[in-house]
FILO-383915 format. One line per 4 residues: their letters; for each residue x, y, z of C-alpha. Coordinates in pm, 1 decimal. Layout:
BEGIN
A> X,Y,Z  ... $
This chain:
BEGIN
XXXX> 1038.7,-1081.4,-106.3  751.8,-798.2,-176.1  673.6,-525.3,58.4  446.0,-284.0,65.6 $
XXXX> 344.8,46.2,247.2  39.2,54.6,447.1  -53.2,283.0,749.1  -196.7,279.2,1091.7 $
XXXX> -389.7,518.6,1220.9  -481.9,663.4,1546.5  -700.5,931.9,1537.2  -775.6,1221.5,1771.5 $
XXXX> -866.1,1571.9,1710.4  -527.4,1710.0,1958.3  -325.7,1411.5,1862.2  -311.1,1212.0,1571.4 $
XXXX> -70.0,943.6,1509.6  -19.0,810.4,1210.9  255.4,503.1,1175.6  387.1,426.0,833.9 $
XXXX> 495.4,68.7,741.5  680.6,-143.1,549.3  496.6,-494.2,522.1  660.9,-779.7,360.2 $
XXXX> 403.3,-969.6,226.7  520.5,-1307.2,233.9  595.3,-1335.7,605.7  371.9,-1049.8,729.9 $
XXXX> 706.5,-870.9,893.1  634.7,-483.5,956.2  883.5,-205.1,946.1  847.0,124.5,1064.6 $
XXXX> 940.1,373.0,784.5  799.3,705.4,954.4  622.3,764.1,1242.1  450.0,1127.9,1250.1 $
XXXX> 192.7,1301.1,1526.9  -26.8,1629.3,1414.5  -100.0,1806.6,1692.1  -376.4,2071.5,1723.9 $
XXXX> -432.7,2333.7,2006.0  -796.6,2514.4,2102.6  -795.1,2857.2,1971.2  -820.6,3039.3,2326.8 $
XXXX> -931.4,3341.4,2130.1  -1306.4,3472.5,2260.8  -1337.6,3621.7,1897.2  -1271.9,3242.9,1716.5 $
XXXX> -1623.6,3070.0,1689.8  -1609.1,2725.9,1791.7  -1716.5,2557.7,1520.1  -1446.8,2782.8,1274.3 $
XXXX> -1178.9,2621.8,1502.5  -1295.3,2269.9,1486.5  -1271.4,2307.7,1130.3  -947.5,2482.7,1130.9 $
XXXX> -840.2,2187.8,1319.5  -943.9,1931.5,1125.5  -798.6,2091.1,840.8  -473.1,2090.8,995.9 $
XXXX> -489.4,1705.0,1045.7  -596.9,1645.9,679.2  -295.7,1850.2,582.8  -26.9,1716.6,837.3 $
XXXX> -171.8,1339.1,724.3  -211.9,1295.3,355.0  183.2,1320.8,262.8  200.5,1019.7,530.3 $
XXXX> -59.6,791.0,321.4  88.9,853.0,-33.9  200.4,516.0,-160.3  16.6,354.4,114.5 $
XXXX> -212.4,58.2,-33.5  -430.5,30.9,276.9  -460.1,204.2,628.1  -613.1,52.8,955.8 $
XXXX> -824.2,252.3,1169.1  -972.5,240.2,1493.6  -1337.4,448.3,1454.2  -1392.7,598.5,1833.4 $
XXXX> -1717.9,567.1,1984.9  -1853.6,550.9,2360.1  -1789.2,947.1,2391.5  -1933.9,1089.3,2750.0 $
XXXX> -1937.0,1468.1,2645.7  -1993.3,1712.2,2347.1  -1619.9,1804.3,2293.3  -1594.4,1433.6,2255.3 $
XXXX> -1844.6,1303.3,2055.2  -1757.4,1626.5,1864.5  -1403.6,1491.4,1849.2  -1514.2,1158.7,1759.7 $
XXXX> -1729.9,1310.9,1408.8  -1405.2,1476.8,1291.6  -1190.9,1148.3,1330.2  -1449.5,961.6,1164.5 $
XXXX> -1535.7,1256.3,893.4  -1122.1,1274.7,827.9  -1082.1,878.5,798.9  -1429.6,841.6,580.1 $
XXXX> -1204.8,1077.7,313.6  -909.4,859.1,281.5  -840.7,778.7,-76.3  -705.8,460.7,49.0 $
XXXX> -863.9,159.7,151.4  -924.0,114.0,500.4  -957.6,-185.5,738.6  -1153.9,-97.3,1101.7 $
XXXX> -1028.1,-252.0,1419.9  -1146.3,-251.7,1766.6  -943.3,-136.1,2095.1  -924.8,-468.7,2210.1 $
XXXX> -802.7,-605.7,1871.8  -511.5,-355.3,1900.3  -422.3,-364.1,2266.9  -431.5,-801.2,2174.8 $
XXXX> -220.4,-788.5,1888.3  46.6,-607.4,2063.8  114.9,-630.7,2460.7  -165.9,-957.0,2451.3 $
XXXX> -369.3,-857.7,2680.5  -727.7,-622.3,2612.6  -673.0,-418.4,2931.9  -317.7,-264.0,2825.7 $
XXXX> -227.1,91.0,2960.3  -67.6,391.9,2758.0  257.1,304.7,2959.0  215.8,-44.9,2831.9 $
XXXX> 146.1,7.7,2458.2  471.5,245.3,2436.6  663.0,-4.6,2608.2  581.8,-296.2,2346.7 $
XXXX> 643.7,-41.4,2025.6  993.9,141.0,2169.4  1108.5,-244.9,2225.7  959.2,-421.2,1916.8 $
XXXX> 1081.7,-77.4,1692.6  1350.6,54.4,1875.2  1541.3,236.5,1563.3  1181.8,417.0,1484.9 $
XXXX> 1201.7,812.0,1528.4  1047.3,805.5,1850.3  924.4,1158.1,2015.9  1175.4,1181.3,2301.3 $
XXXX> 1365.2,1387.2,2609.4  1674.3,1382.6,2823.7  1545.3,1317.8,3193.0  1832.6,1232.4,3401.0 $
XXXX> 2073.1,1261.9,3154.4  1929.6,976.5,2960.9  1728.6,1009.0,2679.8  1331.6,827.2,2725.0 $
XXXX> 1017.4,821.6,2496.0  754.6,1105.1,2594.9  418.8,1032.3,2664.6  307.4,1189.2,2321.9 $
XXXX> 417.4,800.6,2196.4  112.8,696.4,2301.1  -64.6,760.3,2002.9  252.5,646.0,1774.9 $
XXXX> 213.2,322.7,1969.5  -121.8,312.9,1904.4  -102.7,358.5,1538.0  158.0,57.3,1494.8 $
XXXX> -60.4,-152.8,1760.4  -396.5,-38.2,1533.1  -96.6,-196.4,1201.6  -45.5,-503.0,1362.7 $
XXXX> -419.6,-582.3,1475.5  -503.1,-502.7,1102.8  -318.6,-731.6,914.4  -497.2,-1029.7,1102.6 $
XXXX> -850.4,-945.6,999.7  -1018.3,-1134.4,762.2  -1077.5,-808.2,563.7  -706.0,-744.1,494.5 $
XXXX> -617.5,-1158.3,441.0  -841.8,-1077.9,124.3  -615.6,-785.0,26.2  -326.6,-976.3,126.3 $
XXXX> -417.0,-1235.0,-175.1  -456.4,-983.3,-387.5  -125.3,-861.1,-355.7  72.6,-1162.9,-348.0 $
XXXX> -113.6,-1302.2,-703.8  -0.5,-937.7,-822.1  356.6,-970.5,-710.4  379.9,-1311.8,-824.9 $
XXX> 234.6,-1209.5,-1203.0  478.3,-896.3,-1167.1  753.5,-1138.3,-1111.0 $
């Protein structure tokens, strides 16, 4: 039995989740291993250009990511798109500019191919998504608070969800099959 790291990625420019994974490539079993969010804040400083802070900021989540992806042999991604305003779009270029710089080798999924390979249905909600990855990973280090004396999953899961949904939509592409027999003839001549 083989396993290997790989990551999924959901990118944002205030939230990026990034879900590390054990897969075993014989039966195609994931395992979280970490789970870790970089968040970013707006500089609310008048004398901060707005441009210095979007770099600033994507700086921050090239920093808070790479230690994530070492040892990883392939991330999925979900590139953004359909942006209605600058900050968005804006948004989107950094996302895309941060995952074009992986050293990695990455495999591009749509929102529907995520939301179906997890909850099974393309119109899944935040709630939804974070549901299906605190059940199917329960021992992962989920972002959490006491409410009512009982400790529940925040809503910054969403994007932790997202990254293991974006994991599990990957490894069913056609893309990643090819990978796949890469690494099994490896781990079979290693053996």
């Amino acid at each position: 039995m083989s396993k290997v790291l790989i990551a999924g990625l959901d990118g944002s420019k205030t939230n990026f989740g990034v879900a590390r994974l054990l897969l075993d490539i014989d039966t195609l079993e994931l395992t979280v291993d970490d789970l870790l969010l970089v968040k970013t804040e707006k500089d609310k400083s008048k004398q901060v250009r707005k441009s210095s802070d979007n770099l600033k900021r994507a700086q921050e989540i090239a920093v808070g990511i790479r230690p994530a992806l070492q040892g990883c042999v392939s991330a999925f991604i979900e590139v953004p798109s359909g942006g209605q305003s600058y900050d968005a779009v804006l948004g989107f270029g950094i996302v895309i500019g941060l995952y074009a710089s992986l050293t990695i080798p990455t495999i591009e999924v749509s929102p529907g191919e995520t939301k179906l390979a997890s909850v099974g249905t393309r119109t899944a909600s935040k709630q939804e998504m974070i549901e299906w990855a605190v059940e199917n990973y329960p021992k992962a280090p989920w972002r959490v608070t006491k409410r009512g004396g009982v400790m529940v999953p925040t809503l910054d899961n969403e994007h932790l969800a997202d990254a293991i949904a974006i994991a599990h939509a990957g490894i069913r592409t056609p893309a990643f099959r090819q990978t796949l027999a890469i690494l099994t003839a490896s781990s079979a001549k290693a053996a």
